[in-house]
Structures are given as structure tokens and as C-alpha cells.
N, C-alpha and C positions, 0 to 999 in steps of 0.2 A: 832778523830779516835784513838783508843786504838790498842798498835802492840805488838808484839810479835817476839823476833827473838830465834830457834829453828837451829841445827844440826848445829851447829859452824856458827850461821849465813848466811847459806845456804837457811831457808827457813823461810818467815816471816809469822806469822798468825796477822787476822786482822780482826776487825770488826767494823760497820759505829756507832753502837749505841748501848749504854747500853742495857742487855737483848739479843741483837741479834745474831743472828748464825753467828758462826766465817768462815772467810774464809782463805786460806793460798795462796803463790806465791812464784818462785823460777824463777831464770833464766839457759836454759839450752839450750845450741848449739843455741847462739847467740839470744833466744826466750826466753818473760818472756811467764813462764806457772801458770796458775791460776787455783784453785777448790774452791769450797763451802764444807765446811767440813757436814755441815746441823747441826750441833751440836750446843747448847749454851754453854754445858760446855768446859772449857777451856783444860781441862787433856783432855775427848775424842777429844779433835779439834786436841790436840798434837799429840794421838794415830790416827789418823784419816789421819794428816798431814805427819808422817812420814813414814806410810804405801804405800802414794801417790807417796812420795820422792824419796822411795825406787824404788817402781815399775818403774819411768821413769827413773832412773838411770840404772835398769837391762834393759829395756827395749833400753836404747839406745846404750849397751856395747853391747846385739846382732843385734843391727842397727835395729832393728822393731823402733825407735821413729821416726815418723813422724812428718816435718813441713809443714808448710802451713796453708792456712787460717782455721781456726775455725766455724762451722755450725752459730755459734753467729753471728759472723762478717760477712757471705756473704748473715744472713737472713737480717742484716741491711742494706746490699747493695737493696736487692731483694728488699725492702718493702717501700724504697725512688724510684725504679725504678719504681716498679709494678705503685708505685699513681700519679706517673708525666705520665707516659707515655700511662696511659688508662681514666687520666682524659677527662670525656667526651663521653667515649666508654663506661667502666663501672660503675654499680652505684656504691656510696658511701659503700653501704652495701656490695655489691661483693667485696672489694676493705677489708672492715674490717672484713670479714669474713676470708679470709685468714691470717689478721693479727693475729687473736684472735687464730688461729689454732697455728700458731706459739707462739702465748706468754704460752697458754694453755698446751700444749701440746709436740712440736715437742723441744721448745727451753731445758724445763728441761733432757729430756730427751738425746737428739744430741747436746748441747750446745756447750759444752766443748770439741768435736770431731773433728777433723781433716776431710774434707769434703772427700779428700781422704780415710777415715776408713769408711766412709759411704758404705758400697756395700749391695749386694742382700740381704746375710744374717742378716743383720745388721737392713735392714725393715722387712724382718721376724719377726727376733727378738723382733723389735717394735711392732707388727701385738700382737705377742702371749702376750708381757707388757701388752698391751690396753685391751685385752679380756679376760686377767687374774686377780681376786680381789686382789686389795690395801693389804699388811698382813696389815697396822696399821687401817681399814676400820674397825669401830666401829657402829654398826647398831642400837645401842641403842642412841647413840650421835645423827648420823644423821637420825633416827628416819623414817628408809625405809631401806628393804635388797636392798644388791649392786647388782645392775642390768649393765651386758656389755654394752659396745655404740655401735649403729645399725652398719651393717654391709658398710654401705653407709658413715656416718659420719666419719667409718676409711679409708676408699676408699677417701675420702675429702680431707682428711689430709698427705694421702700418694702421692698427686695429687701437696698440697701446697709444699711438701716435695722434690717432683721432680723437681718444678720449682723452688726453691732455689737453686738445684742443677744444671740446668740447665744455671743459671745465675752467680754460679762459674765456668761452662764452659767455656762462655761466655767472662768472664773476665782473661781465662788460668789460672785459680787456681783450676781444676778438669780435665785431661787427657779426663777418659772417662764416662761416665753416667753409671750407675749399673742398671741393670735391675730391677725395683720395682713393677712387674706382683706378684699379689698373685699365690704363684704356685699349690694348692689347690683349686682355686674358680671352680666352674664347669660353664657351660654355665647355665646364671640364669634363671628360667622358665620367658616364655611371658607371659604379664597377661593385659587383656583390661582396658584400664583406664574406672575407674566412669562416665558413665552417666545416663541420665533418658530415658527410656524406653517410646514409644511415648504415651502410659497411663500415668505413671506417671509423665511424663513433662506436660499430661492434666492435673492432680490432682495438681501439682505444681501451675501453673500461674489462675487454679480456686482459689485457697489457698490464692496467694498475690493478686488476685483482690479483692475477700472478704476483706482480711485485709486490701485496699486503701478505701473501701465502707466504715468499720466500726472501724476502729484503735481503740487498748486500750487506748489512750490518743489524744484529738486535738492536743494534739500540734505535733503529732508526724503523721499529717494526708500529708502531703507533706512529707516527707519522707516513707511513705507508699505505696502511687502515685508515686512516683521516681522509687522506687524496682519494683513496678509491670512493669513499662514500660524496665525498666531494664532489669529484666528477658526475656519478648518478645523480646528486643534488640540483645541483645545477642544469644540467639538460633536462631534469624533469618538470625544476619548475623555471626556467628560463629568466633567474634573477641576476642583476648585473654586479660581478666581483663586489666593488664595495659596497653594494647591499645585504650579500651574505656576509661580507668583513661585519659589518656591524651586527649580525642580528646576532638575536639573544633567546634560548630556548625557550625565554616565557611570551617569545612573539609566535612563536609556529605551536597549533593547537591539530591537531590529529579528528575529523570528522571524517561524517558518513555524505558522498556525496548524494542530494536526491532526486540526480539525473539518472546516475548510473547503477548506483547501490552500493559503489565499492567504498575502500577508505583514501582519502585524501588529507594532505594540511593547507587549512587554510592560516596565510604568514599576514604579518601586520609588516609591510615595508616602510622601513627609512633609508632614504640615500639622496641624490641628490634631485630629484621630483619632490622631494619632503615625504610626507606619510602615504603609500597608499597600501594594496590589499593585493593579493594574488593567492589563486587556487591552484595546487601543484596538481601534476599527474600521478595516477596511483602508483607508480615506480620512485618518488620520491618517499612513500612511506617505511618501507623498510631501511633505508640508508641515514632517516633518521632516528629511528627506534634504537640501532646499531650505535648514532651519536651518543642518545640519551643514555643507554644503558651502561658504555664502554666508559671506564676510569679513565680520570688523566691526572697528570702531573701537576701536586699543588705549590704552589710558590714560583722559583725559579724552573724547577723541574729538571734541573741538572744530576749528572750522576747516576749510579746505578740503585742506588736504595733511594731514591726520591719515593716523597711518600706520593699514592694515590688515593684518589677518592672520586666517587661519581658525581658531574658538574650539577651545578646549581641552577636554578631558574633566571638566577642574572650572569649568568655565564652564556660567554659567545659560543656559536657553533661550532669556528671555527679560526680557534684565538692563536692559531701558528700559520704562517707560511709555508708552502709547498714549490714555490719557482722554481729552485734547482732542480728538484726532484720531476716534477709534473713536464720541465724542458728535457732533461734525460730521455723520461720516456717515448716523448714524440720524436726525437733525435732516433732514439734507439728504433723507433715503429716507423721509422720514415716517413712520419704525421708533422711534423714540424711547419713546414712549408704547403701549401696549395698547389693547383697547377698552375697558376699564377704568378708562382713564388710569395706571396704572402703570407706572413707569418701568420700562426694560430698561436693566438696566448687563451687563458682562461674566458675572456671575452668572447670566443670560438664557442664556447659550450652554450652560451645564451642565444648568441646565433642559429646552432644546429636546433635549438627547442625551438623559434620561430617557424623555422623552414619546417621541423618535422608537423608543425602542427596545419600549415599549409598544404600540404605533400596529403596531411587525411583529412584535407576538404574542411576544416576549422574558417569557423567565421572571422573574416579579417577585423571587421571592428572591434569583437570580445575577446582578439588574440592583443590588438594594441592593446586594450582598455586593460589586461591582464598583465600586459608586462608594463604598462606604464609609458607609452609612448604614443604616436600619431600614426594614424591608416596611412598617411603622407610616406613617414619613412620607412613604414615596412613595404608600400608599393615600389618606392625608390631602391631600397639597398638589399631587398629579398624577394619579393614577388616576379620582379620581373625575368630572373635566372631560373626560374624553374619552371622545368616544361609541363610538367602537371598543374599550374593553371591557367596552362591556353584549354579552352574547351571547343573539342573539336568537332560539336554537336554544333555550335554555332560559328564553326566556319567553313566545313567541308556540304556546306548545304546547294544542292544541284535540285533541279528541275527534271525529272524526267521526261523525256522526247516526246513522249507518245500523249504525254500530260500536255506539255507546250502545246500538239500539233492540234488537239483538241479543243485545246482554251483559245487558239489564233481560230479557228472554225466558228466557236462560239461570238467571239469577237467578231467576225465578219457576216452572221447572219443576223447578229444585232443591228450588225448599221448596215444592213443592205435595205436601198428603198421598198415602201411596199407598193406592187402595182396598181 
């Protein structure tokens, strides 16, 4: 490590490796304080360092220097706590997505801050950084003009930013939590999520049974059969992608419905609600009969002599992926986008099961309670786009004339005095 000592030995500059950007540190009111000058050169680290030097020396003659802990130090706290304490609850990826906000993003920027300097203004201030261009943003370098991050990915970040904060609470190294409300957002417009319309949910599963008949390649003709029974699976019993990822043929049991008389499955779900229960529509029984009975590929399942054997009761439904293939299609069926332009991914087909069950007058409670969700967000992100539940019994309601002209006569021989 190569150093540097600066202002009578006051402040030492430092850097880990040849080439690298210099950093400096000084100790003050009982606290070593550290900066990244960002510099290689050694004169700017110096001009860079003693500008720093200065500032928390004026700064702590009018008593504005703040100690306590550092944004650095309570994200390291946060992010041992966060994965010991949700291992299990959340996945890996929830777990490294907020890491990556922090190393990306929250650390350069708050790093070096006192969690205490953190307040309202201060995430504003972040808000307008983020959605402001780079000045050193070179568009010829990186070979695209600078486009802002969605307005969601900053709302992500101000979320992870809170609960860092929340967990200096936590630990009494933050009094009180700063309010981090964007103070400008307006109420965002409702907008119904992607589904297929009950024509083109026909045009759909004609589309992938064709392609189970005739696949561009043998070899890809079981996994063409997969997708189609997939598809029907899915819209029939409106379970969400990774709760059919996981299930397992000894959670779906084959009954007699005894409303209706027909056959139904009733599934045992896991996903991320935890355990619950859901009763398909009888269009779901045949497409898994079709699962149950059809061979598949044991081990890697590579090659053309892979052996087969029919799945097991702890075998998944549906233990491949179909993305390329199932985006083909809608590409090819011109299903891909909405008239909205929004995408339809497999989450579309959970969708369309809500709406179709709405559309034939289904009880909104036992359609939530069924798929595992709240009356709240099916009123908010599907009830409200469909014209079949205005009921136009209870708004096209008129008074006829002759009735009015009647009841106003009735009315006035009531209160006429009596002589």
C-alpha cells in the first residue's frame, strides 16, 4: 500500500494498488473519517483531500459534524441480517436484489454519510441524481443515448434504502426514520393487467396444439405436448407460474365435483402465499391425465435413445421450461402484446382464468379465496375493465311518466287541507 501523509500529518492519502484511485483519512472527534478522492492523480487526491479536510473541520467548529454510524456500516449490518433471517421465506434472488441495489447504487452515492444526514431531502435529492444524465456519459463509448431508470426500479431502491434505515433504528444508531414518500408522485393511473380475451385464448391453445401435432423438430415434440397441456392447465385452474414450477403430481388428486357432478382436481398449492388449496375447472382434467400418463425423459434426457419412463408421484408437472417456445407462438399468433402494448408472459394465462370466471358471473370472494389472493386486487386490476360487471338492471332504472304523474296527484291530495 503506498501512503501519503498530508497537512502536518493530519491527513494520510492512500491507495491499495498501482494505477488506482487514491483514497485519504483523518481522525476527528474521537472518529477515523475516510473519503475516496476518485482521483488517480496524486496532486488532484491532494487538492481533493484537503478541500475534504477543511470542510469537516469548519464543519465541526459550527458543531454540524455528525457522528455515528456510516450508511456503509449499517448496509453491512442490513444485508447479514436481511439473509440469516428470511432464509427460507425469501428466495435467493429477492435476498440479492436488494444487495445489488446497494452495492450499485445506494452505497456510492450514501456511503460515506452519517445515517443521521440521511433525511427527506437527502432521498429527493437521490430521486433527482438517478433521473438526471451522468455529465461524464459518453454515448459514442457506450454506443446508446442515456435513457433514465423506470420509475419503479427508483421506488425499489428507495424501499431497500429505507430498510437499511430502519435496521439503524433498530440497532439505536437512527432516532427517527425520515420520511422517503416521493413528494410529487400523483396517484398512478389503474391499468388491467395482460390477458387473452376469450377469442384469443381460443386462437392461443389452437396455435399450441397445432404445434404439439406438427413441431419444427422431433425432437422438440414432448416439449411441444407439455406447452399445450400447460397452457389449458393453467387457464383452467388460474395458478401462478411458480406454483405450477413446483407442484408435484402427488399434490393434484382428480374428484367428483358435488355442485356440479363433473370431474375436477383439487391441487394442494405452494408458492409464495405458503400452502393453500384451489379447485380447477373441469377443462383442467384432461390435460392432466395427458401429464400423468405421457413418458418423459429420465435423468438428463439428452439424446435421441434417452430412456423413458412414466413420472412418479414426486415428480413435477412440469420440470422443463417452455419460454422460447410459448414466445414463438404468440410472436407467430400476433398474441404477444395487448392493445396496450403489454406483454403477455405465462402470468397472462392466470389472468384470463380470473376475468373468464368473472365474465360467468363467479362469486368474487370464492374466485379470490381460490386463487389465493384479495377481493381488493381482483376489484383493482380485473373487475373494473370488464363491461360485464356493470349491471345495467341497477343503472338504466327510469320512472315511467304516467307512474310519476300519478304518485305527484297522490302526493297532493295527501296534503290538500280538509274542509
Amino acid at each position: 500500500m503506498e501512503i501519503h501523509r498530508i497537512l502536518g500529518n493530519k491527513v494520510r492519502l492512500y491507495r491499495r494498488a498501482d494505477g488506482g484511485t487514491w483514497h485519504c483519512s483523518t481522525y476527528l472527534k474521537s472518529k477515523e473519517w475516510r473519503k475516496s478522492t476518485k482521483e488517480k492523480s496524486l496532486a488532484k487526491a491532494r487538492d481533493v483531500a484537503t478541500d475534504w479536510y477543511m470542510d469537516l473541520t469548519a464543519r465541526d467548529h459550527f458543531g454540524a459534524l455528525k457522528t455515528g454510524k456510516t450508511f456503509a456500516e449499517v448496509a453491512k449490518v442490513f444485508e447479514k441480517e436481511y439473509e440469516a433471517t428470511t432464509r427460507g421465506h425469501r428466495s435467493p434472488k429477492w435476498v440479492q436484489g436488494h444487495k445489488d441495489r446497494i452495492r450499485l447504487h445506494l452505497m456510492p452515492y450514501f456511503g460515506d454519510k452519517i445515517v443521521s444526514e440521511i433525511t427527506s431531502g437527502a432521498a429527493q435529492e437521490y430521486r433527482v441524481h438517478r433521473m438526471s444524465e451522468p455529465d461524464d456519459w459518453n454515448e459514442e463509448e457506450e454506443g446508446r443515448p442515456w435513457k433514465p431508470p423506470a420509475r419503479n426500479t427508483i421506488h425499489n431502491e428507495i424501499v431497500t434504502l429505507s430498510m437499511v434505515l430502519k435496521a439503524a433504528q433498530r440497532h439505536g444508531w437512527l432516532e427517527n426514520l425520515p420520511d422517503l414518500s416521493d413528494p410529487y408522485r400523483r396517484r398512478s393511473k389503474v391499468e388491467h393487467r395482460p390477458w387473452f380475451t376469450p377469442n384469443e385464448y381460443k386462437q392461443l391453445y389452437q396455435a399450441t396444439r397445432k404445434n404439439a401435432a406438427n413441431p419444427k423438430s422431433t425432437a422438440f415434440k414432448w416439449h411441444a405436448e407439455q406447452l399445450h397441456d400447460y397452457v389449458l392447465f393453467m387457464a383452467n385452474t388460474g395458478l401462478r407460474p411458480d406454483e405450477v414450477k413446483h407442484l408435484e403430481f402427488r399434490d393434484v388428486e382428480i374428484v367428483t365435483d358435488d355442485w356440479s357432478g363433473k370431474k375436477i382436481l383439487e391441487i394442494e398449492v405452494r408458492g409464495k402465499r405458503g400452502v393453500g388449496y384451489c379447485k380447477s375447472m373441469p377443462g383442467a382434467v384432461r390435460p392432466f391425465e395427458r401429464l400423468r400418463d405421457r413418458e418423459r425423459p429420465i435423468g438428463d434426457g439428452k439424446g435421441k435413445d434417452a430412456a423413458m419412463a412414466l413420472p412418479e408421484p414426486t415428480d413435477k408437472l412440469f420440470p422443463n421450461e417452455f419460454k422460447k417456445m410459448f414466445n414463438r407462438i404468440l410472436t407467430e399468433n400476433k398474441l404477444k402484446f395487448d392493445r396496450n402494448g403489454k406483454a403477455r408472459t405465462a402470468y397472462s394465462l392466470r389472468h384470463s382464468y380470473i376475468c373468464f370466471r368473472l365474465l360467468e358471473g363467479a362469486d368474487i370472494y370464492q374466485i379470490a379465496k381460490n386463487c389465493r389472493t384479495s377481493v381488493e386486487m381482483i376489484e383493482k386490476h380485473y373487475a373494473a375493465h370488464l363491461k360485464d360487471m356493470i349491471d345495467t338492471s341497477l343503472i338504466n332504472v327510469r320512472k315511467e311518466k304516467r307512474q310519476l304523474q300519478e304518485q305527484t296527484k297522490q302526493e297532493e291530495a295527501e296534503n290538500r287541507p280538509e274542509a
